[in-house]
C-alpha positions as CSV (number, residue, x, y, z in Angstrom):
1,X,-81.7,-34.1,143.3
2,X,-81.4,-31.6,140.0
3,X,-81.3,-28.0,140.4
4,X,-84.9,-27.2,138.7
5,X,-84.2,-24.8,136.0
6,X,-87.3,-22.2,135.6
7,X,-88.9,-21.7,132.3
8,X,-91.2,-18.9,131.3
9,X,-94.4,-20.4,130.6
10,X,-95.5,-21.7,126.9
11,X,-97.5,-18.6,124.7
12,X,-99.6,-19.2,121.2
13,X,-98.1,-17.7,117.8
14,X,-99.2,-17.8,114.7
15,X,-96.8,-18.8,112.3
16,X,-95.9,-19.7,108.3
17,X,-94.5,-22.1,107.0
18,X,-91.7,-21.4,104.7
19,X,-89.5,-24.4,103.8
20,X,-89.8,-27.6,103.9
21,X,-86.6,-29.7,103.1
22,X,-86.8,-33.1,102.2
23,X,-84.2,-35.2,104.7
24,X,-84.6,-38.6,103.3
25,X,-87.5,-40.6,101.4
26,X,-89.4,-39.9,105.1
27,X,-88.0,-37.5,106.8
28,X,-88.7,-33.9,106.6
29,X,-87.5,-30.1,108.0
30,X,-90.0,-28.0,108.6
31,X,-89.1,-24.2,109.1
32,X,-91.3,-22.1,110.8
33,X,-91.4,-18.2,110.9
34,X,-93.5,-16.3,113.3
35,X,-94.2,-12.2,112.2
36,X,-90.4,-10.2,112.3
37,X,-90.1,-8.9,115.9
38,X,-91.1,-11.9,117.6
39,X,-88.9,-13.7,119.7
40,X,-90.0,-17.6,120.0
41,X,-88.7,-17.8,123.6
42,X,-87.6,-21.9,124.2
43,X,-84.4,-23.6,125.2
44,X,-82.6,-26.3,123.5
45,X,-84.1,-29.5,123.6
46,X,-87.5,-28.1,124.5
47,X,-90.4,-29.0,122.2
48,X,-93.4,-27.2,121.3
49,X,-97.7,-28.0,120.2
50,X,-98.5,-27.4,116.6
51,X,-102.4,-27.4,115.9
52,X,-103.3,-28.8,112.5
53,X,-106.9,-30.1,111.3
54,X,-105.2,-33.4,110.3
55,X,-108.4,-35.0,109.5
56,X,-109.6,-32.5,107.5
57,X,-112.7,-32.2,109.8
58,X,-112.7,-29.2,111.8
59,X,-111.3,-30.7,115.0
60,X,-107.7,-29.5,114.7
61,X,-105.2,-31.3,116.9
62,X,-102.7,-30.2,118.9
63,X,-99.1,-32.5,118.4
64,X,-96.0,-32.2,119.7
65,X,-93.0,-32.2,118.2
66,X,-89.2,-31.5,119.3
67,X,-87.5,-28.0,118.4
68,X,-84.5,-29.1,116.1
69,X,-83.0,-25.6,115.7
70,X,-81.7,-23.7,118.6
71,X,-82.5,-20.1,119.7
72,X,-81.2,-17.9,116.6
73,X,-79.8,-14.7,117.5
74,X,-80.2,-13.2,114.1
75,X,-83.5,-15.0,113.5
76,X,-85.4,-15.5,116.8
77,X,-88.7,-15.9,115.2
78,X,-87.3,-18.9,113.6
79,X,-87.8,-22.4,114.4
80,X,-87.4,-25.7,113.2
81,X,-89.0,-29.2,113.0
82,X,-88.0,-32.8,111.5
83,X,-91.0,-34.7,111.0
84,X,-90.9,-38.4,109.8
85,X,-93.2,-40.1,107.9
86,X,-93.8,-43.5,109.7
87,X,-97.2,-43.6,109.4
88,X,-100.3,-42.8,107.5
89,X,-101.0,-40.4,110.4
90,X,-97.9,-38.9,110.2
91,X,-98.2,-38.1,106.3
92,X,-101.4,-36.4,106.4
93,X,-99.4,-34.4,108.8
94,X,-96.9,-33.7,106.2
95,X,-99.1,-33.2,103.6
96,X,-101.3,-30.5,105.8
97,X,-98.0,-28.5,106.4
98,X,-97.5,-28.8,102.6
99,X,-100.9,-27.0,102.0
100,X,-100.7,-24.3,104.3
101,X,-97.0,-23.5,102.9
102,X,-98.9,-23.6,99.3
103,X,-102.0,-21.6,100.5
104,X,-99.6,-19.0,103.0
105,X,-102.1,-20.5,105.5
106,X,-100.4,-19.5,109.0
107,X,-100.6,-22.5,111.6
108,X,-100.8,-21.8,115.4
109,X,-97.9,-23.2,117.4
110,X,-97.5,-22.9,121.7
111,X,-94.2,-23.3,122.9
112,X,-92.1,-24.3,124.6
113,X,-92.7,-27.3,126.5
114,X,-90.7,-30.1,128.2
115,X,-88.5,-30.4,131.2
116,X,-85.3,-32.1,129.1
117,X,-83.3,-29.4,128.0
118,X,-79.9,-28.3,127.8
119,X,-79.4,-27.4,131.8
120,X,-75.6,-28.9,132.1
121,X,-72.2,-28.1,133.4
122,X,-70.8,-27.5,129.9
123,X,-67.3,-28.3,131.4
124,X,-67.8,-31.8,132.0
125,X,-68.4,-34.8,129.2
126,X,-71.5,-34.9,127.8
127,X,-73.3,-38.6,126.2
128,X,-76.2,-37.7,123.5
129,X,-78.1,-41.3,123.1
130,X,-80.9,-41.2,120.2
131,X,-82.6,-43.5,117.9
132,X,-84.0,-42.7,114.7
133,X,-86.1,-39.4,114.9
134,X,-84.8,-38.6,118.6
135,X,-81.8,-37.0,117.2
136,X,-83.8,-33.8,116.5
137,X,-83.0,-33.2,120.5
138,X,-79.3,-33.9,119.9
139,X,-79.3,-32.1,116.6
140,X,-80.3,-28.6,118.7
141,X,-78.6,-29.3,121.7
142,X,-75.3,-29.9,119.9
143,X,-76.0,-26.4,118.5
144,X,-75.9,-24.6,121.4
145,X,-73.2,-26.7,123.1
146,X,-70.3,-25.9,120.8
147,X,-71.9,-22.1,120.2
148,X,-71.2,-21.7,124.2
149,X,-68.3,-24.1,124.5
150,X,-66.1,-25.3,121.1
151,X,-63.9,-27.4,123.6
152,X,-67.0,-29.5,124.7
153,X,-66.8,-33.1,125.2
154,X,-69.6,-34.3,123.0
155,X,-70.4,-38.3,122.2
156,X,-73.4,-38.8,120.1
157,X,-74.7,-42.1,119.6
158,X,-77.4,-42.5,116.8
159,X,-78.8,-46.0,116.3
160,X,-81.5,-46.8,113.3
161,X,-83.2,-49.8,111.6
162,X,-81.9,-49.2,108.1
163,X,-78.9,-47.4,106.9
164,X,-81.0,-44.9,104.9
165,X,-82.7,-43.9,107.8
166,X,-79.8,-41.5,108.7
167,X,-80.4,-37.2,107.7
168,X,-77.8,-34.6,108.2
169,X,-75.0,-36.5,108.5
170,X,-72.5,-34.0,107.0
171,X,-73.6,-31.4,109.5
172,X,-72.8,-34.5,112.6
173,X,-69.5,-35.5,110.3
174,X,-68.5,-32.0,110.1
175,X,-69.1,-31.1,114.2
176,X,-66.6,-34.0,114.8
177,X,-64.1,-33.2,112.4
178,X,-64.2,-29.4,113.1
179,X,-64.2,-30.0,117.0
180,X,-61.4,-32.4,118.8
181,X,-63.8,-33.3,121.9
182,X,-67.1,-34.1,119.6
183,X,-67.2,-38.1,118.5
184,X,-69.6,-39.5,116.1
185,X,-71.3,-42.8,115.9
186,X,-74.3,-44.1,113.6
187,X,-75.4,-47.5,114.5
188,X,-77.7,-49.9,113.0
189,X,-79.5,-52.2,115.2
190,X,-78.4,-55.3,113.0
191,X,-76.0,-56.2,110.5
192,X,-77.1,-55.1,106.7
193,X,-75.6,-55.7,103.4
194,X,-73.3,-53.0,102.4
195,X,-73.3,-51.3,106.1
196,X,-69.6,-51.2,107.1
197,X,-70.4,-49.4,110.3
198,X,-71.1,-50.5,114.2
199,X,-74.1,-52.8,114.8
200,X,-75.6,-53.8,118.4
201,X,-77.8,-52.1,121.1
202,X,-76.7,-48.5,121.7
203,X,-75.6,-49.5,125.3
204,X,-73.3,-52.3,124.0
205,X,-71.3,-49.6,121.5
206,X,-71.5,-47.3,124.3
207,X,-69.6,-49.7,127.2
208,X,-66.8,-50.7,124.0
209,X,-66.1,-47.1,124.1
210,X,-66.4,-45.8,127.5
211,X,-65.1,-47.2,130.6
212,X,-66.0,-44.1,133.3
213,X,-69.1,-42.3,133.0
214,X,-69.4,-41.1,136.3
215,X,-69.0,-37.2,135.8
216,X,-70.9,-37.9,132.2
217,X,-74.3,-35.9,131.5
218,X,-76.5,-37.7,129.5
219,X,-79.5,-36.8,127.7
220,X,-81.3,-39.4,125.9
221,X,-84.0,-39.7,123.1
222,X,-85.8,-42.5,122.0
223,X,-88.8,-44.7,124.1
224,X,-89.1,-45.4,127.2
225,X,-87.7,-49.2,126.8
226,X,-84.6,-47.9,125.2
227,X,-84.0,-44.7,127.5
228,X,-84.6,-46.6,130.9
229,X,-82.6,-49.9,129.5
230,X,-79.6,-48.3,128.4
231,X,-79.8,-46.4,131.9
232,X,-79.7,-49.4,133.5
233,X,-77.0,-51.2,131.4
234,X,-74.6,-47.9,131.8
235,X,-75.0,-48.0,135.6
236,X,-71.9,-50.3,136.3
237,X,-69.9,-48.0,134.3
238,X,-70.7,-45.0,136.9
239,X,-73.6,-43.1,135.2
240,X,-75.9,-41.8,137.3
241,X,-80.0,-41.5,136.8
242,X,-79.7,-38.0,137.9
243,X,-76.9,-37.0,135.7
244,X,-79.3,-37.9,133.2
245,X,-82.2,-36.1,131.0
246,X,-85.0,-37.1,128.9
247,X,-89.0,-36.2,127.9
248,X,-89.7,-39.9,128.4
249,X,-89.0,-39.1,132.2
250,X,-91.9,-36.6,131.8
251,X,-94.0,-38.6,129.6
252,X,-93.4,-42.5,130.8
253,X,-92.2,-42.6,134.3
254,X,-90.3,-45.3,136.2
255,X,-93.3,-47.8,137.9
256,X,-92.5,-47.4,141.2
257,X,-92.1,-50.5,142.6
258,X,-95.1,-51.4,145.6
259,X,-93.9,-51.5,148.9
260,X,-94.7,-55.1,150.5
């Protein structure tokens, strides 16, 4: 059973946008500021709510969307989003964060949620699993890893459709060549023309790599088929359930099988 970390509870800000950085053709960081004195209390690899009228018909929405930036000393009314653009849905999103930025609009934000944050013996390996947009998670918890620990053992495993799905690599690149124990791997799910890298399911590159990950925290990011499955696949290499974190645990739990 997991020691259960406390959190304070989530509060409402009202925040600006002030940049938004273009990742790829559809992917996008989204910096927030809240007024100077604040301090955005959250933990790495917590998410938050942002309310938007995405519709444009005065029922705003509230949507949830991973912290990508850990706690900045300097800055701690700072936070940061990656948003990507896989559906119509999703752009009007965009776009609405776009016109507030234009129009200094603030936008109301509550924070911070989730139960999957960084919580972890920083001594002992660490496995970061994510596909496509779950990397925000990996991205902020790797920030606050080697802040704490330089020496941490870090494997990040990042598996997308297309090779131009990939954002940030040179900050990953540069983690794993400025730290020994961090190790880097992007992934696509099949074999492309002109990709030169590692193809499969995440699990499979994971077990050509790793033979004991029984003292191995986990934290994974992705849906619930992938999280659970590449759970289930690691098993016989010693990785235990509850060395492991993820929101889908919080969102999409385990059926529980019906006792006969």
């Amino acid at each position: 059973m997991k020691n259960e970390v406390k959190t304070p509870p989530a509060a409402h800000y009202e925040v600006c946008v002030t940049k938004i950085e273009s990742l790829n053709k559809h992917t996008f960081e989204i910096e927030l500021l809240a007024p100077e004195g604040t301090v955005l209390n959250y933990k790495s690899g917590q998410y938050l709510k942002l309310e938007l009228d995405v519709n444009n018909d005065g029922q705003p929405l509230w949507l949830s969307y991973t912290i990508s930036s850990s706690l900045d000393a300097d800055k701690p009314n700072k936070v940061c989003l990656i948003i990507q653009v896989a559906s119509d849905f999703s752009g009007k999103v965009v776009d609405c964060l776009f016109a507030a930025k234009a129009n200094n609009q603030p936008v109301k934000i509550m924070l911070a949620m989730g139960n999957a944050f960084l919580q972890t013996n920083l001594e002992q390996p660490h496995l970061f699993v994510a596909a496509g947009s779950g990397i925000s998670k990996i991205k902020c918890i790797t920030e606050d890893i080697l802040r704490r620990n330089p020496d941490a053992n870090i494997d990040i495993y990042w598996s997308n459709r297309h090779s131009d799905d990939f954002f940030l690599l040179e900050q990953f690149h540069n983690w794993a060549t400025t730290h020994k124990n961090v190790n880097f791997h992007t992934i696509l799910e099949s074999a492309q023309s002109g990709w030169t890298g590692r193809t499969g399911f995440l699990y499979e590159v994971i077990q050509q790599d790793h033979t004991n990950l029984k003292e191995t925290h986990a934290y994974l990011c992705g849906s619930p088929k992938m999280v659970y499955g590449t759970i289930d696949q690691l098993n016989d290499l010693g990785l235990e359930e509850r060395n492991c974190y993820s929101d889908v645990f919080e969102f999409s739990p385990r059926a529980k099988t019906q006792e006969t």
